[in-house]
C-alpha positions in Angstrom: 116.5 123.1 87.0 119.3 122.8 89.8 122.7 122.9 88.7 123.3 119.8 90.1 120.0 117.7 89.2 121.4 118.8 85.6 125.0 117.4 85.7 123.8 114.6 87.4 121.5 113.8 84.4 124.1 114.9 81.7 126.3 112.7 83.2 123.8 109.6 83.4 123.0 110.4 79.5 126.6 109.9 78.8 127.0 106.8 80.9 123.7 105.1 79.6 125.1 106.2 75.7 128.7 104.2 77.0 129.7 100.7 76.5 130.1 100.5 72.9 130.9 97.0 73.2 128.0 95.9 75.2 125.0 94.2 73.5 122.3 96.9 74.1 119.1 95.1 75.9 116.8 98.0 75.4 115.9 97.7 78.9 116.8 100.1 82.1 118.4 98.1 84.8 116.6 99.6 87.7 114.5 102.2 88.9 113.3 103.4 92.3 111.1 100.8 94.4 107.5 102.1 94.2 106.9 100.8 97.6 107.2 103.2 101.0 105.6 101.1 103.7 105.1 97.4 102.9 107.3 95.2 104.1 106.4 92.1 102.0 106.0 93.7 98.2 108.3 95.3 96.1 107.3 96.9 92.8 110.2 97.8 90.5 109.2 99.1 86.6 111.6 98.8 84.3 111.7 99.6 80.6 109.3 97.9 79.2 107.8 95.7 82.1 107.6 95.6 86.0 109.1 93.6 88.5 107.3 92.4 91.4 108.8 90.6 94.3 106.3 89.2 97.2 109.1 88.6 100.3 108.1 85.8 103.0 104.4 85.3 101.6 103.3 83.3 104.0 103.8 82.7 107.7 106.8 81.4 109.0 108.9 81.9 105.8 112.5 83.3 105.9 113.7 84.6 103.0 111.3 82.9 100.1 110.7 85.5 97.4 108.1 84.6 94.7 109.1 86.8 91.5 106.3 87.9 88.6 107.2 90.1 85.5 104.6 92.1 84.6 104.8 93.1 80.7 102.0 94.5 78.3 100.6 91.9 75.8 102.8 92.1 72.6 105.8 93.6 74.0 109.8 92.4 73.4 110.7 90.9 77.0 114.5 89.5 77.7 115.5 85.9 77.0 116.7 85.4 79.9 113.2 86.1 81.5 110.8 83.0 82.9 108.1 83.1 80.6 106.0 81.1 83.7 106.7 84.0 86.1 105.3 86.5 83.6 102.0 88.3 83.8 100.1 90.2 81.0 98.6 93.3 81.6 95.8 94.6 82.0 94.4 91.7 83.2 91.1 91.4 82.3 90.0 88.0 83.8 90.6 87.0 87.6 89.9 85.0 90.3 90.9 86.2 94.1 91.1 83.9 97.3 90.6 86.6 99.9 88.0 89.7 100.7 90.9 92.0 100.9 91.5 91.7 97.5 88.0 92.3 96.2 88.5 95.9 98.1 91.3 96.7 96.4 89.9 95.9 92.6 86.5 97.1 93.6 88.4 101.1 94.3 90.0 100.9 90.9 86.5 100.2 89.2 87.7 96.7 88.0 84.7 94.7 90.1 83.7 93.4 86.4 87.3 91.9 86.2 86.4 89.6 88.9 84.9 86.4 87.5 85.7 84.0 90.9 86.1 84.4 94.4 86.7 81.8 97.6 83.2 81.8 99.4 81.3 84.2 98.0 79.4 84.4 101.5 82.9 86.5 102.9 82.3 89.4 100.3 80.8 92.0 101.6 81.2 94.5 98.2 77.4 95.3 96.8 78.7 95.1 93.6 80.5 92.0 93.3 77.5 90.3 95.3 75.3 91.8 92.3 77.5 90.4 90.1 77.6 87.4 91.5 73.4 86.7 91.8 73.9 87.1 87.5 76.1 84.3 87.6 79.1 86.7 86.5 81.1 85.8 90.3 80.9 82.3 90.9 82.5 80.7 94.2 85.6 78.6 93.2 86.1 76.7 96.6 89.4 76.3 99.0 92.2 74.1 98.8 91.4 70.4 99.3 87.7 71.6 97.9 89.2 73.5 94.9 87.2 73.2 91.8 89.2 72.6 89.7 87.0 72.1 86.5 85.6 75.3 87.3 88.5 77.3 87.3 89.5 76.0 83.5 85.6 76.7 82.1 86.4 80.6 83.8 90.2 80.4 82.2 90.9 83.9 84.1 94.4 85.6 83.2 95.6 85.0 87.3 94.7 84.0 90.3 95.5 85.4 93.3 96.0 83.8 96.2 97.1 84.3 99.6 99.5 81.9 101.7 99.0 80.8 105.4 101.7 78.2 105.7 104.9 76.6 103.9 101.9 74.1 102.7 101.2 76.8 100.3 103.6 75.5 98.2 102.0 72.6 97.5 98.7 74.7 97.1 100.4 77.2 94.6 101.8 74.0 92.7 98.1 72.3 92.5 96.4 75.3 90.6 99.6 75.8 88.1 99.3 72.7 87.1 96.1 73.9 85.6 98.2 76.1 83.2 97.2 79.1 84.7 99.0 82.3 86.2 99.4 82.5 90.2 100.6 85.4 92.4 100.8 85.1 96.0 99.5 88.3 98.2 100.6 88.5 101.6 99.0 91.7 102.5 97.4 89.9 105.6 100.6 89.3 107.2 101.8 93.4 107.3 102.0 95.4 110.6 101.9 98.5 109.6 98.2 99.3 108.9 99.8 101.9 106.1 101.3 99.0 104.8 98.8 96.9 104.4 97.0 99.5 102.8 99.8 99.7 100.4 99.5 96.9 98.7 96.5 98.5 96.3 99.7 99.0 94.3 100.0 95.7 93.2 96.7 95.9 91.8 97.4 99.4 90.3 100.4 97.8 88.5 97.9 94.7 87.4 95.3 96.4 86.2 97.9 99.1 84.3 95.8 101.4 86.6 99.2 102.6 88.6 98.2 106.4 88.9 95.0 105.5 90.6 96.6 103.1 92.7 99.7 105.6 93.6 96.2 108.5 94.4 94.6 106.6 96.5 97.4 105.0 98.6 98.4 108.9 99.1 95.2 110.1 100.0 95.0 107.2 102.6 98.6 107.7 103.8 98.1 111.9 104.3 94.6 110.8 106.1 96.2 108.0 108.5 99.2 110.1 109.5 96.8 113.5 110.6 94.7 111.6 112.1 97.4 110.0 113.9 99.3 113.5 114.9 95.9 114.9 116.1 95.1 111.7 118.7 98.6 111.7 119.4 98.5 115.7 120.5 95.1 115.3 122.0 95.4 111.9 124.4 96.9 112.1 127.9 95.4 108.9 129.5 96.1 105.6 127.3 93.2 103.4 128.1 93.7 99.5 128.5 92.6 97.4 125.8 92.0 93.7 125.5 90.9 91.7 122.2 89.6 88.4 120.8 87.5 85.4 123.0 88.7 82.4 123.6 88.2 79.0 121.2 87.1 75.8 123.2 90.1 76.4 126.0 92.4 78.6 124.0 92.9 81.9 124.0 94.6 83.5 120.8 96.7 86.4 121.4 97.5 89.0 118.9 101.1 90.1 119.7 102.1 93.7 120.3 104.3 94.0 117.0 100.4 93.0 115.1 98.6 94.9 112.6 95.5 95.8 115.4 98.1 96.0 118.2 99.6 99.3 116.0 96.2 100.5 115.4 95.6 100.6 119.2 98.4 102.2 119.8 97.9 105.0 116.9 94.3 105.4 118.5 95.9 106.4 122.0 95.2 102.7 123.6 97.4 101.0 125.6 97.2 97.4 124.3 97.9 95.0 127.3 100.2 92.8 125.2 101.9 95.2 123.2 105.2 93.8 124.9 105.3 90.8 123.0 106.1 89.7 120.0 105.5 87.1 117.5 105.0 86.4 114.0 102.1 84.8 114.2 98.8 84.9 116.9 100.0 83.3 120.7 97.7 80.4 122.0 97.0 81.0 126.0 95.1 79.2 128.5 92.1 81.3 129.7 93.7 81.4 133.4 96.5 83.4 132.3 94.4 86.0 130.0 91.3 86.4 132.6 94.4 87.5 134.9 95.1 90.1 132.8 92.2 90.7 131.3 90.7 92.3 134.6 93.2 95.4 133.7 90.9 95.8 130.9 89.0 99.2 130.3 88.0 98.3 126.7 87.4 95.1 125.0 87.2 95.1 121.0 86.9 92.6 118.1 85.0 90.1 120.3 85.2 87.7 117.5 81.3 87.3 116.0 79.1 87.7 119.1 76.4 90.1 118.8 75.3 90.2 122.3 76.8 90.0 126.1 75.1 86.8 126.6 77.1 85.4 123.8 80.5 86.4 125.9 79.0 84.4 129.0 78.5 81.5 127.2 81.8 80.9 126.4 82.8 81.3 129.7 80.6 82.8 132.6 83.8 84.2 134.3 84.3 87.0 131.6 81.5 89.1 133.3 84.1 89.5 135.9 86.0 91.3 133.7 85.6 95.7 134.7 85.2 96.8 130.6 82.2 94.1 130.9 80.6 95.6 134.0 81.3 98.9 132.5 79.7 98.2 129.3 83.0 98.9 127.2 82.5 96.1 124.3 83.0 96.8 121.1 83.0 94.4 117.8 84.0 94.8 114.5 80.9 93.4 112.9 78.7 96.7 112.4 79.4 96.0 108.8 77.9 92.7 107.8 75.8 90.9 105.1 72.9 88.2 106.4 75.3 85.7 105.0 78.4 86.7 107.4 80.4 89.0 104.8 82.5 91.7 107.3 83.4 94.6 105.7 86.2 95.1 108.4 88.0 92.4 106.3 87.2 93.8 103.1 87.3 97.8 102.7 89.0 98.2 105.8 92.7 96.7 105.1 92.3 99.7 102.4 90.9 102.3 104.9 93.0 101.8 108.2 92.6 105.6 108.9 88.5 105.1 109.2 89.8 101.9 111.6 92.1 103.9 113.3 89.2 106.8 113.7 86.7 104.2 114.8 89.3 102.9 117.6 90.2 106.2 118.7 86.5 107.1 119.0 85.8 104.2 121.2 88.8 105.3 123.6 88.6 108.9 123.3 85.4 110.2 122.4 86.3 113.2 123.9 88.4 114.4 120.8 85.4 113.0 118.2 81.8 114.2 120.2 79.1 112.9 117.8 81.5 110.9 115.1 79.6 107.7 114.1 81.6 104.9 114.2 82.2 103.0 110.9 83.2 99.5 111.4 82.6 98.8 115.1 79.4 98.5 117.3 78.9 99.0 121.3 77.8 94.8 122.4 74.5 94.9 124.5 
């Protein structure tokens, strides 16, 4: 052991055996954040139970953290501690608001955990649709169409949710009135792709399963970053890339500081608003993005169209558009139940190197000759 590594813990034995005086908790006052990337989640253990911070859960909040303890069944937790803001693990029963989240439980083998879901068309996992068709998933609604009654005949041990608004509140209030434990995910709202991907920690921690969890974040993490040095030594020309299709006569914008906008960027695109910068998508008339738009060599995640025509529909001036006369349109939807479950929702907030490989194939396929791509398709 280094000299040093040993006096430091020598002296932290004598200073932890100090205070004579002091009434002694039987509880360590902190240990090292598990979290490297997020932004939003903090996972602290302590002795005897975990702290779990989710910071600025939904969009538009400023400093709002939402606090859980997570503690073994049985064990001796602090007075001081909210017993409403405390969470048994493992959990063993729960229902989950977003497709994101069935990815996550689905890689630590805890599908069978899952006993509701929030429009069980979304999910895309085999085995939670299975599941479901026995009557072990059932679909527990949204909001204003929450069922309620349902939700106390399942009696999971949490519910996750995920929030979009300050309404979420309200929404967060509504289902604890049903005596039932709540924890807010905001994994949707990170910008780093690894970060995102990060937050299969919360469910490692959940599930008592934080090994796993820790693996597979580091597998993803070592995959994302070569992948990245290897585009980033390989590209010399940044292609142009536009996204999305406009809704009735808006248009709206991802900005450059977004999840996909770093994605592009890792793949060796050149995103055309990667200047800008919002926390949230930015609504534009369809004057100002056709302008840009004919910059364009690439257009990806056309929201659900399946075929050119469909782009035309919307508006027969997109055909103007060079990456539409030059057949470079790519959507995210290669991946897709008959129902409309997109697996680009799902696995892929967990995968964002197989994202970022499927992007930089599109752009470059000069550096991947004969990879198939994953998650995106070529619109014909």
């Amino acid at each position: 052991m280094n000299i040093l590594k040993y006096i430091s813990l020598c002296l932290l034995i004598v200073v932890s055996g100090c205070g004579k005086g002091k009434k002694d908790t039987g509880y360590l006052t902190e240990t090292r954040n598990k979290i490297s990337r997020a932004e939003r989640l903090s996972i602290v253990q302590k002795d005897g139970w975990t702290e779990v911070k989710i910071i600025d859960p939904w969009q538009g909040a400023n400093g709002v953290k939402q606090v859980y303890y997570l503690a073994k069944r049985g064990s001796r937790l602090p007075e001081w501690m909210d017993s409403s803001a405390v969470i048994f693990v493992p959990v063993q029963k729960m229902i989950c608001m977003s497709t994101t989240h069935v990815a996550m439980i689905t890689a630590l083998g805890e599908e069978n955990s899952l006993a509701g879901v929030s429009g069980i068309n979304f999910i895309y996992s085999p085995s939670v649709l299975r599941n479901a068709e026995k009557g072990l998933v059932a679909d527990v609604g949204y909001e204003a169409n929450l069922n309620k009654e349902l939700i106390i005949k399942i009696s999971p041990d949490l519910i996750m949710i995920y929030g979009i608004g300050s309404e979420s509140s309200g929404y967060l209030g509504k289902i604890r009135e049903l005596g039932i434990k709540v924890i807010i995910n905001a994994d949707y709202l990170e910008t780093d792709p690894l970060g995102r991907a990060e937050w299969i920690k919360l469910f490692g921690a959940l599930y008592s399963k934080d090994n796993l969890a820790d693996s597979l974040f580091n597998s993803e993490e070592d995959a994302y970053t070569r992948l990245k040095s290897l585009i980033i030594k390989s590209v010399t020309i940044r292609p142009k890339v536009m996204l999305g299709l406009p809704f009735k006569d808006t248009w709206f914008i991802s900005p450059g500081n977004s999840f996909i906008s770093n994605l592009i960027s890792d793949a060796g695109g050149d995103y055309l608003w990667k200047d800008t910068k919002s926390p949230v998508s930015m609504p534009y008339g369809i004057e100002n993005v056709y302008i840009r738009g004919l910059k364009a060599d690439y257009w990806l995640n056309i929201s659900s169209v399946k075929n050119r025509k469909e782009i035309t529909s919307v508006d027969p001036r997109l055909d103007d558009f060079p990456c539409f006369k030059n057949d470079n349109l790519f959507n995210n939807n290669k991946r897709i139940t008959e129902k409309g479950g997109n697996d680009f929702w799902e696995s892929g907030a967990l995968h964002p190197h197989l994202l970022l490989k499927d992007i930089a194939t599109i752009l470059h396929p000069e550096i991947f000759p004969g990879n198939e791509l994953m998650y995106y398709k070529k619109i014909d």
